[in-house]
ChimeraX commands (.cxc) that place a marker at each C-alpha (Angstrom):
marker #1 position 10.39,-122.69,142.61 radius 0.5
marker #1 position 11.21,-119.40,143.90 radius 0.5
marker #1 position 8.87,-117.63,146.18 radius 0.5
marker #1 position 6.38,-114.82,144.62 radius 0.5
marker #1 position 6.54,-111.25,146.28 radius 0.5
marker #1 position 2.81,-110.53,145.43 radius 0.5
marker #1 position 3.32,-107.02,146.27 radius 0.5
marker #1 position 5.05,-106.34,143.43 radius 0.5
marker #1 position 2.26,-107.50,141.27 radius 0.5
marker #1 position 0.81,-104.32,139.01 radius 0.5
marker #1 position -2.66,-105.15,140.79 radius 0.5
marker #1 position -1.72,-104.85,144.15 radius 0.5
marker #1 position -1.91,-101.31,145.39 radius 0.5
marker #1 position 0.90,-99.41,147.99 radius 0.5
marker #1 position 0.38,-100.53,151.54 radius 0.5
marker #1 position 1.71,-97.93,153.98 radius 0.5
marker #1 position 1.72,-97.46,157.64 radius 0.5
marker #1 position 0.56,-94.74,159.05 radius 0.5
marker #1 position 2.82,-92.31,161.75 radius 0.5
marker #1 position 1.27,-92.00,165.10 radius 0.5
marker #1 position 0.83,-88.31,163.72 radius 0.5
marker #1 position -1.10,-88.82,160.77 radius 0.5
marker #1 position -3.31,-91.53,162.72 radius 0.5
marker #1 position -4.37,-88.72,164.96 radius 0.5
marker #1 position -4.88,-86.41,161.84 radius 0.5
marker #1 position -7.15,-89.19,160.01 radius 0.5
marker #1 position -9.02,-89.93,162.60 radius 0.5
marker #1 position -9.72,-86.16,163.26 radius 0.5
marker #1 position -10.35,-85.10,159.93 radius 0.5
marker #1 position -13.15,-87.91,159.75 radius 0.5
marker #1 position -14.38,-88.04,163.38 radius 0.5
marker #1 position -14.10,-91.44,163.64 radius 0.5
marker #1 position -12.09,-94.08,166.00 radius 0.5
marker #1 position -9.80,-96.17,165.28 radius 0.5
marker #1 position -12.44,-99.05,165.61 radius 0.5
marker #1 position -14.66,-97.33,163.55 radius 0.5
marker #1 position -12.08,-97.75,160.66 radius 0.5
marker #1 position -12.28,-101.31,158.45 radius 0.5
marker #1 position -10.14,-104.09,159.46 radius 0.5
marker #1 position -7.51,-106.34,158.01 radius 0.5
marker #1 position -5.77,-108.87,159.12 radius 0.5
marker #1 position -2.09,-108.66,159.80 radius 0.5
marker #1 position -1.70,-111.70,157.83 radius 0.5
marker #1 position -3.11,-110.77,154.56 radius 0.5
marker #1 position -0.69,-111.46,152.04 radius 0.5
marker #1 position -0.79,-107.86,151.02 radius 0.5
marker #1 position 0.87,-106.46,153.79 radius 0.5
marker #1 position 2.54,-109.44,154.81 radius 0.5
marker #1 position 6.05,-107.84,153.49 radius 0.5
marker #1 position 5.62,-104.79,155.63 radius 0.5
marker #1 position 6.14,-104.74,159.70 radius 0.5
marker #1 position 2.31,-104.42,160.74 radius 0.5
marker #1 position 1.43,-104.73,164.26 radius 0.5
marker #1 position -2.30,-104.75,165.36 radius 0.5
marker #1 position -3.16,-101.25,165.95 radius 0.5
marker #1 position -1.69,-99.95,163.00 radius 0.5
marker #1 position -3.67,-98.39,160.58 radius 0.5
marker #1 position -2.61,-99.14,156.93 radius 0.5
marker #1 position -3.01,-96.44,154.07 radius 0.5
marker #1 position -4.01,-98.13,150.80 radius 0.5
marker #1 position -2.99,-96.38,147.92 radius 0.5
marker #1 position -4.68,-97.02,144.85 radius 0.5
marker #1 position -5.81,-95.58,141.03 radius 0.5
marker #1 position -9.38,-94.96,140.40 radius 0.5
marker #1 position -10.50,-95.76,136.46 radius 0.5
marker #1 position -9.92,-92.44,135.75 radius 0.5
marker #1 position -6.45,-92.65,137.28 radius 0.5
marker #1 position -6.96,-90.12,140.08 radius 0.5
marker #1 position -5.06,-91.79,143.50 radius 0.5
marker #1 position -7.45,-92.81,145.93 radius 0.5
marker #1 position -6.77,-93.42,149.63 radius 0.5
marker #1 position -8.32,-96.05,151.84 radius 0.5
marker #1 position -7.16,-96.82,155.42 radius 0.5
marker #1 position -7.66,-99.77,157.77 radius 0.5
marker #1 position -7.09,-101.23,160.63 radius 0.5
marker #1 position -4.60,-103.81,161.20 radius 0.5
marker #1 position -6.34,-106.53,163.56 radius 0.5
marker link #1:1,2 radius 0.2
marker link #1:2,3 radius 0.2
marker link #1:3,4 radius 0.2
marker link #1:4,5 radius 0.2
marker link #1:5,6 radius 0.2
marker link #1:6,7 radius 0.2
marker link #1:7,8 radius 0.2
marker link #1:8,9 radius 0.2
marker link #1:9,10 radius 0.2
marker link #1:10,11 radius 0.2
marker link #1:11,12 radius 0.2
marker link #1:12,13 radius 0.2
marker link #1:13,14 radius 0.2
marker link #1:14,15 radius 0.2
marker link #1:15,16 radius 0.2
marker link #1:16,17 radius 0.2
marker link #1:17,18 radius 0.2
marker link #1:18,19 radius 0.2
marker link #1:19,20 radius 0.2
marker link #1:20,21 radius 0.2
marker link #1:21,22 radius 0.2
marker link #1:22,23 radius 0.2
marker link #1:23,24 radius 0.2
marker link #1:24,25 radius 0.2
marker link #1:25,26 radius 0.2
marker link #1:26,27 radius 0.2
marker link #1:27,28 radius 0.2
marker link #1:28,29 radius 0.2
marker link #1:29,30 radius 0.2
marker link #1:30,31 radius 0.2
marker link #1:31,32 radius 0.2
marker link #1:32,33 radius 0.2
marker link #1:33,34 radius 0.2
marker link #1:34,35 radius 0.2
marker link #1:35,36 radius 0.2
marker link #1:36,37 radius 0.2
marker link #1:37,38 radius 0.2
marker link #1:38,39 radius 0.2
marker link #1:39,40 radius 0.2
marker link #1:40,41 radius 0.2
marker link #1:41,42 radius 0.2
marker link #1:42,43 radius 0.2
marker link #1:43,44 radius 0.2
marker link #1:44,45 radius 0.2
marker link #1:45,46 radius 0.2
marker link #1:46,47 radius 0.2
marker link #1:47,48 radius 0.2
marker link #1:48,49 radius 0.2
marker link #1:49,50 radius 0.2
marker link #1:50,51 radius 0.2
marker link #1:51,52 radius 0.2
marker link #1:52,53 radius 0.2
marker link #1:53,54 radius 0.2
marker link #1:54,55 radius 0.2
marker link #1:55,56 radius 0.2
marker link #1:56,57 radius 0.2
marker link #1:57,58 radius 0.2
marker link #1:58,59 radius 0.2
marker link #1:59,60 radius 0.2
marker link #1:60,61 radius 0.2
marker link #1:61,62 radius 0.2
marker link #1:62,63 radius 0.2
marker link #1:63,64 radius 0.2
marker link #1:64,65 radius 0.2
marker link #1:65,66 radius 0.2
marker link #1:66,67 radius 0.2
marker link #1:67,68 radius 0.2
marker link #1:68,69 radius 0.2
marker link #1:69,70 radius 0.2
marker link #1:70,71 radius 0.2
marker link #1:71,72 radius 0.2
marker link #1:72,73 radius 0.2
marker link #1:73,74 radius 0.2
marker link #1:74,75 radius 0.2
marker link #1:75,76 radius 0.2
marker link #1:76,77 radius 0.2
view
């Protein structure tokens, strides 16, 4: 049985790391800290396939019902 990529299922949304740039942009434009943000865990199988460190903070790219693209960020732990 070959192995299953499930970031190329339809239901997963785009994982994307952040640039050190756009980090300190988010986390202006918000006031927050980075340990302010929500976590995940580097070893969620949804970013599994990307090079994650902890510290990173992961843009999560996803369609709202009304198909408008919604960003959510977290913090890789």
């Amino acid at each position: 049985m070959a192995n299953f990529d499930i970031t190329r299922h339809f239901l997963v949304p785009k994982h994307l790391i952040l640039s050190k740039d756009d980090e300190v942009t988010l986390l202006k434009k918000y006031n927050v800290t980075k340990s302010e943000l929500p976590k995940i865990k580097s070893t969620d199988s949804s970013i599994a396939q990307i090079p994650v460190k902890p510290g990173d903070i992961v843009k999560i790219e996803r369609r709202s019902v009304f198909g408008d693209l919604i960003n959510y960020y977290r913090l890789v732990v």
